[in-house]
N, C-alpha and C positions, 0 to 999 in steps of 0.2 A: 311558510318555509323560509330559512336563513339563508342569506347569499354572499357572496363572498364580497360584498362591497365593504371596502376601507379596512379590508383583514391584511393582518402583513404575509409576504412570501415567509415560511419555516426551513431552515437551513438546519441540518442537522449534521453536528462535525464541525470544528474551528481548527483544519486540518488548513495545508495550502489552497486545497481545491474551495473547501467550504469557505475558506476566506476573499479565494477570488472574485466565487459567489458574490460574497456580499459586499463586495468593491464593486461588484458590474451593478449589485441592486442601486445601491449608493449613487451611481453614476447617471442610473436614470430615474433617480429620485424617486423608487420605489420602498416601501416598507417594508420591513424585514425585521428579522430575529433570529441569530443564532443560538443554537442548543448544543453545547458543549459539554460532556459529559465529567471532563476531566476537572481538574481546580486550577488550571491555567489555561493560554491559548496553543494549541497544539500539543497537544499531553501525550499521544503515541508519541510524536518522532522527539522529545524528549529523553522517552528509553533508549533512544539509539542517538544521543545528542553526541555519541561519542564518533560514530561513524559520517567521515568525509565521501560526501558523494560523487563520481565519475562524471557528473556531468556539473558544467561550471554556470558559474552565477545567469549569463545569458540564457539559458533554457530555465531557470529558478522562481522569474518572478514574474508577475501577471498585468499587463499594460494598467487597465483600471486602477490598480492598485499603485503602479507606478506612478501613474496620475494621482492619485490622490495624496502620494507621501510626497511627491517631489514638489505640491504644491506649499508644502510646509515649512522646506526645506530643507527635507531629505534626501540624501548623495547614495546616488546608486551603489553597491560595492562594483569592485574590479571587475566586470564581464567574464574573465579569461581565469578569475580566480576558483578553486575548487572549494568548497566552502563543506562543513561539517553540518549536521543536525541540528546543532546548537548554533552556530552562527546562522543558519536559517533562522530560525526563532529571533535570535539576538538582533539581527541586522536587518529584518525582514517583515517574519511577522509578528513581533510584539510589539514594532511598532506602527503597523498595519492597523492592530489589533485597539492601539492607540487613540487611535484617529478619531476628532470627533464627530465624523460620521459614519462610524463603527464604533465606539465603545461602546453608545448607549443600548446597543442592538445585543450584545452577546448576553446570555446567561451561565453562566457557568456551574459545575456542579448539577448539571441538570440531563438528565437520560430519557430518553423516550420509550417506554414500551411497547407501546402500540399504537397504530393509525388507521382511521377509519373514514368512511366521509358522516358527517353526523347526522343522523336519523336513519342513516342507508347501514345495512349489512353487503357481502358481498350480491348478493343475490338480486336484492331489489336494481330497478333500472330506470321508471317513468320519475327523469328528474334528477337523476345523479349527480349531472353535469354540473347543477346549480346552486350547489349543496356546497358548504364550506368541507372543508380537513378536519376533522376533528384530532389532536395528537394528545394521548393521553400519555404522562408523565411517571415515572417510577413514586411517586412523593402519594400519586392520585390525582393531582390536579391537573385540566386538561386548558388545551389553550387551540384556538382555532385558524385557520390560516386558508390563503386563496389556492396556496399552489405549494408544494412540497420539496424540496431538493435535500436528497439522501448523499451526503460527499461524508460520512461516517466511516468509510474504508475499513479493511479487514484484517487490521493487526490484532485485533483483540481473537480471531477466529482462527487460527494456525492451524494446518492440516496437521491431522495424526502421523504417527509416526508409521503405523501399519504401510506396508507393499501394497495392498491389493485398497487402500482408504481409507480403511476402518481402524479405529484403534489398536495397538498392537497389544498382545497380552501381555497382562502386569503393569503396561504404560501408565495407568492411573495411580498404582501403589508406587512406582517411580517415582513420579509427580509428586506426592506426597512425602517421598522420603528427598524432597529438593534435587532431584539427581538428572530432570529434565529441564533445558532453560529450552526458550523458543526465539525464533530469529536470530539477532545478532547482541548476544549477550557481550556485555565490557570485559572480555576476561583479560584484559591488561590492566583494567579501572578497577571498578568496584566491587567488582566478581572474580577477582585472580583468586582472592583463597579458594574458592570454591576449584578452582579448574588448575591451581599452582601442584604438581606433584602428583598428578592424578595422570589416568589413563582415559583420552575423550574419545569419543567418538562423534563424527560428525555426518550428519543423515542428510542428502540434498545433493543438488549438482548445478545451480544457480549461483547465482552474485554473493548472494548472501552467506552461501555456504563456503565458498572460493574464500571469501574474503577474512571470514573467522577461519579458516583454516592458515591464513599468513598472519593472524595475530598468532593463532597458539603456538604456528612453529618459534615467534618468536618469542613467546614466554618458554617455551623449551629450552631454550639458549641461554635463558635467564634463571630459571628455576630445574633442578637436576629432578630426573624422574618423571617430567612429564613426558608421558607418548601421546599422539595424535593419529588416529585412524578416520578414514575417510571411506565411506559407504555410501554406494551409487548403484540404485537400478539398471544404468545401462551397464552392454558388456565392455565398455573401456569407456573412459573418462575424457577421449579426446575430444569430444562435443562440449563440454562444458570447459575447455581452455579458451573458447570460443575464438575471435579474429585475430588474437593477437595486433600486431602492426597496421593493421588494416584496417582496426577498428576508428571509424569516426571521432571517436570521443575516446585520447589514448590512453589517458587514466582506465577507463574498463579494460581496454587491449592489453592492459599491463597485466592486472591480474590473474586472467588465465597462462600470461606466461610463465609469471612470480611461480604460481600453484604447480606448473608442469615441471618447474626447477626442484621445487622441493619432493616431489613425488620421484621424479629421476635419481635423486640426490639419497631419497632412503631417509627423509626426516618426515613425511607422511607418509603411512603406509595404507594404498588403495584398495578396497575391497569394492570389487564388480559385480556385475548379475546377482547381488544383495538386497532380498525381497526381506526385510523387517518382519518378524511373525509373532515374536514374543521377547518381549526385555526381562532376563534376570536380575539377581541380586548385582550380578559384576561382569553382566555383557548381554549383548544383544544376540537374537537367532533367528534366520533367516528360513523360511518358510521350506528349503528341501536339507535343514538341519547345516547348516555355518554355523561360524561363531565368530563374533570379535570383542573382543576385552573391552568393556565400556563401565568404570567408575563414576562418568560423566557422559551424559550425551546432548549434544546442541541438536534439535529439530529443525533442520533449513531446511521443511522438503515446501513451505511457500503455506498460504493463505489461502482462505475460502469465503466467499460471501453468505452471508447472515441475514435471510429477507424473512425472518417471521415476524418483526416488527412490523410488517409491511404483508400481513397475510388475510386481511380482511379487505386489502383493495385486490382490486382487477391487474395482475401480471402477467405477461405476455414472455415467459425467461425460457432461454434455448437448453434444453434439455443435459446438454452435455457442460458447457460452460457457465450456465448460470447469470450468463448478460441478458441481456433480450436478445431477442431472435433475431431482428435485423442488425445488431453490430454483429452476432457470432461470426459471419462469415472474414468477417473486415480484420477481426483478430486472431481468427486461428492461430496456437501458435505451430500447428503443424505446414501450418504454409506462408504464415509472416512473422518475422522479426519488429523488434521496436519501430525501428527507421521506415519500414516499409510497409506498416496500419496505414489505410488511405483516411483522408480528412473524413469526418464525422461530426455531427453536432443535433439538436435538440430531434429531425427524423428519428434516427437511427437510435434514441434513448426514450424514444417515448413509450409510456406501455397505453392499453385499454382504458386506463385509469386517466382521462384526462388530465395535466396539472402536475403529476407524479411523476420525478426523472431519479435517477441514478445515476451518479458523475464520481469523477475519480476513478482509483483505483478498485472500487466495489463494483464499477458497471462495468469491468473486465471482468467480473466473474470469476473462474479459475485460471484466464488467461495469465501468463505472465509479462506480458507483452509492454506493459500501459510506462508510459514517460509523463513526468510531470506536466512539461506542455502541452501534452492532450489532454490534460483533467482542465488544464485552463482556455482552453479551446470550446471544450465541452462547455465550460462555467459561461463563455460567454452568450454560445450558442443558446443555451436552457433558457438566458434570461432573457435574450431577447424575444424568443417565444413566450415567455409567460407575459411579458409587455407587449405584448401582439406583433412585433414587429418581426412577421416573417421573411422579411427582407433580409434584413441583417442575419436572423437563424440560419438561413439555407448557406449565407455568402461563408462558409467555413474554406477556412486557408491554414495552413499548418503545416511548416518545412521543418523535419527532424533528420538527426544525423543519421544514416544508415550504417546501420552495426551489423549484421549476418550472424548476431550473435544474442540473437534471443529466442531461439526458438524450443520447444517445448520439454526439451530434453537437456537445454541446459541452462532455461532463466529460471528463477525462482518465482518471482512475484512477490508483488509487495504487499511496494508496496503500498513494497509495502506498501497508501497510505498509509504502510505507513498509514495511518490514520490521515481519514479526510483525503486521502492520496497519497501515495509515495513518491518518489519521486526517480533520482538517479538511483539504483541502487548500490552501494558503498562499496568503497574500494580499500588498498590499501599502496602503501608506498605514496603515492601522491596523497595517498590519505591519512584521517585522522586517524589514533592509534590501530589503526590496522585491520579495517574491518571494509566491506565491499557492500556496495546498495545501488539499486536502482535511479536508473534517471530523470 
């Protein structure tokens, strides 16, 4: 039988969280390898390199990591600065991702399909524990590892546009004729022709959707004949303006103000108690027969986690949200906000599966709750467990800003990761061109 002696830990994701990961392995001179699907480091928030995020540098970056850049000679940015997608990357992690006690570790271009323990199915048990990871690779070739960390996050998986979950009908034929973008497309950037002169509709009641809704007004301003519609499940929209003034982190507080200016104002026009049922040629219809004119529609109704990768080990996931079972209750978002998730760490993420954690923004599940410093919390928590040191796992500490303005009805989720994690999610006005994202 194979054991897991001298295998490195598998990270899978070169996302913030995934990289904190491999700052804390780093840190205790542990082995590792990251599995990076994209052809750079952090390849989700890349797509959204255009979007400035509400929460500023201080909540951005992950001590370990700190540590290891500042040994080089690395100048932290401004703390108090709001920084974009792209300057995360630029200022953060590429050259995190530099380092060299992380370059030699990443691969890139590389996806994992599935994970097993090798020789075990789910089924078998005398001996599990002892058994390496087997991770079989998209290419076929498989590579084996002691312990697992899935920080892969759930931008690549965007909930459908359907009311009731499910796809909406014709959504796919949309898709196909380019007329669906998901999250937070550039439509000031690289995607204005697509959205300049057009009639959009905008599906969601979160950060993400808030915040593409103050770019397009302001492409409307700029481009004649763009209208911008705004569809929302609940029956009015005052929950997703969320705290306004009183939000911790006032970059977010802005934009649900910005959003209720232009809605007041008659430059977004709200459509409420709007259940999605079927996308036409030139508009969307709502399950007891609406309509709203939609040329273009942005899908901000948030992300969903993707564990069949992960379907031949032992999971332990809360039925409704799709974390495990022991964080569901900590993140509800019917009963917590970002600010107000209590500390967590390697307990509260561990499944049946020995060695196997879920971090980031995917071990929220459908929550929309998750702040970038708790996927780094997480990251440290994890490793110290897989390096035995339950000491350090349980001592979880974690002070976030209280926002009253994440809860289920009107945060999105990330992300995003956002691949690997998301993080603030994107604002605008204090942001880059104009879009809103998590913290």
């Amino acid at each position: 039988m194979s054991t897991t002696s001298g295998l490195p830990v598998a990270i899978i994701g070169a996302g913030p969280v995934g990289m904190a990961a491999a700052a804390q392995l780093a840190a205790r001179h542990l082995d590792f390898v990251v599995l990076e699907a994209g052809d750079r480091i952090a390849s989700s928030i890349a797509e959204w390199g255009h979007v400035r995020l509400f929460s500023p540098w201080q909540y951005n970056t992950d001590a370990a990591a700190r540590a290891l850049l500042e040994a080089t000679g690395w100048t932290a940015p401004d703390p108090q600065h709001l920084p974009t997608g792209d300057d995360l990357i630029a200022d953060y992690l590429a050259p995190l991702a530099a380092h060299p006690a992380i370059a030699p570790h990443i691969r890139y271009r590389t996806t994992v399909s599935a994970i097993a323990r090798q020789g075990f199915d789910k089924v078998r048990t005398a001996g599990r524990e002892e058994a390496p990871f087997l991770l079989r690779l998209s290419d076929g070739s498989e590579i084996l590892a002691r312990a697992v960390i899935d920080a892969s996050g759930t931008w690549r998986t965007a909930n459908p546009l359907g009311g009731n979950g499910l796809e909406a009908h014709g959504e796919t034929e949309a898709r196909l004729d380019n007329r669906i973008f998901d999250g937070m497309p550039d439509v000031l950037g690289n995607l204005r022709n697509a959205f300049a002169g057009k009639t959009v509709a905008v599906v969601g009641a979160g950060h993400s959707a808030t915040g593409t809704l103050l770019t397009l007004a302001e492409l409307a301003t700029q481009e004649p004949g763009t209208e911008v519609h705004w569809v929302v499940r609940a029956p009015n929209p005052s929950r997703a303006y969320g705290g306004g003034a009183a939000d911790a982190l006032p970059a977010r507080g802005s934009i649900g103000t910005h959003v209720k200016a232009l809605v007041e104002s008659g430059k977004v026009t709200v459509h409420t108690g709007f259940f999605v049922h079927e996308v036409t040629g030139d508009s969307l219809v709502s399950a007891d027969g609406q309509k709203v004119p939609a040329d273009v529609i942005v899908n901000a109704t948030g992300a969903r986690p993707d564990h069949a990768v992960a379907s031949e080990l032992r999971l332990d996931l809360d039925p409704i949200l799709g974390s495990t079972r022991a964080l569901a209750p900590l993140i509800d978002p019917n009963k917590h906000s970002c600010g107000t998730v209590p500390p967590h760490g390697a307990d509260e993420l561990a499944h049946p599966e020995p060695g196997f954690y879920v971090v980031g923004a995917k071990s929220y599940g459908r929550a929309p709750t998750f702040l970038l410093a708790t996927g780094y919390e997480q990251a440290r928590s994890v490793v110290a467990a897989i390096d035995g040191d339950w000491e350090a796992a349980r001592d979880v500490q974690l002070e976030l800003p209280e926002t009253g303005v994440c809860s289920s009805s009107n945060a999105q989720g990330l992300a995003t990761g956002v691949q690997g994690g998301l993080l603030s999610l994107p604002l605008v006005s204090a942001t880059a061109s104009g879009s809103a994202c998590c913290g």
